[in-house]
C-alpha positions, 0 to 999 in steps of 0.5 A, a space after each residue: 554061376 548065376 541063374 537065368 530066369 527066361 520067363 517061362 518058368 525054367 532057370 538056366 545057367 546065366 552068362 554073368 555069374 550071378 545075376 538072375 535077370 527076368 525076360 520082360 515079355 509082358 512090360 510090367 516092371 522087371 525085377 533084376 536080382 544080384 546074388 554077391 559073394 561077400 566082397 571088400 567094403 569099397 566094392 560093396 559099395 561100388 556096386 551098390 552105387 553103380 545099381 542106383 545109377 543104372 536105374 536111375 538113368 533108366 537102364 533096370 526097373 528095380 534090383 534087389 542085390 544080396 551079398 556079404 562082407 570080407 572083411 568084416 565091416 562097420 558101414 557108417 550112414 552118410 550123415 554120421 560123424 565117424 569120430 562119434 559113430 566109430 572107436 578107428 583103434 578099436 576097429 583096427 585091432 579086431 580087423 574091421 573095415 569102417 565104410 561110408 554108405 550112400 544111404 542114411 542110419 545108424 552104423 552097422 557092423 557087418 559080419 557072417 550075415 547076408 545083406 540086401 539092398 533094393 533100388 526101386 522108384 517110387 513113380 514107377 510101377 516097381 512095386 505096383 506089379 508084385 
């Protein structure tokens, strides 16, 4: 079960698992934290998407989001060629996912380790207030 934060200090158990949401009592920038279990590649990605959207139609100031993936994953940035990035035979005899990510970079192979993303605006206050 996720935690919440409620500005005083204390953390309590959050009514959405995993989420750890800060009560914004003095309007400086919130920061709202996603701890994830490892998900399936399309999900991460989902998710990943749907806190990009939610803070750019102005719903959150800024989340940081932690979280794995199962099975393993090669995320490929959104750029790249998959046929000159990813041997697909290679990645499917060993049991790995290939996704697309909505950001930028290089292929990463994704296995036994805790990933992070932050969407934040840099015309806001998002890291002004730290």
């Amino acid at each position: 079960m996720g935690v919440l934060y409620d500005g005083t200090g204390l953390l309590r158990p959050a009514p959405i698992c995993g989420i750890i949401a800060p009560v914004n009592r003095d309007k400086k920038t919130v920061w709202r934290v996603l701890r994830d279990p490892a998900l399936s590649p399309a999900r991460n990605m989902a998710v990943d998407e749907a806190v990009f959207r939610l803070h750019s139609s102005g719903k959150y100031d800024a989340t940081l989001r932690f979280y794995g993936w199962s099975p393993a994953t090669l995320s490929l940035g959104s750029g790249q060629d998959f046929s000159s990035a990813a041997d697909a035979g290679a990645c499917l005899r060993r049991g790995v996912a290939v996704v697309r990510r909505p950001t930028g970079g290089w292929a990463v192979l994704h296995a036994d380790e805790l990933t992070y993303s932050v969407v934040a605006s840099s015309l806001g206050a998002s890291f002004h207030d730290c």
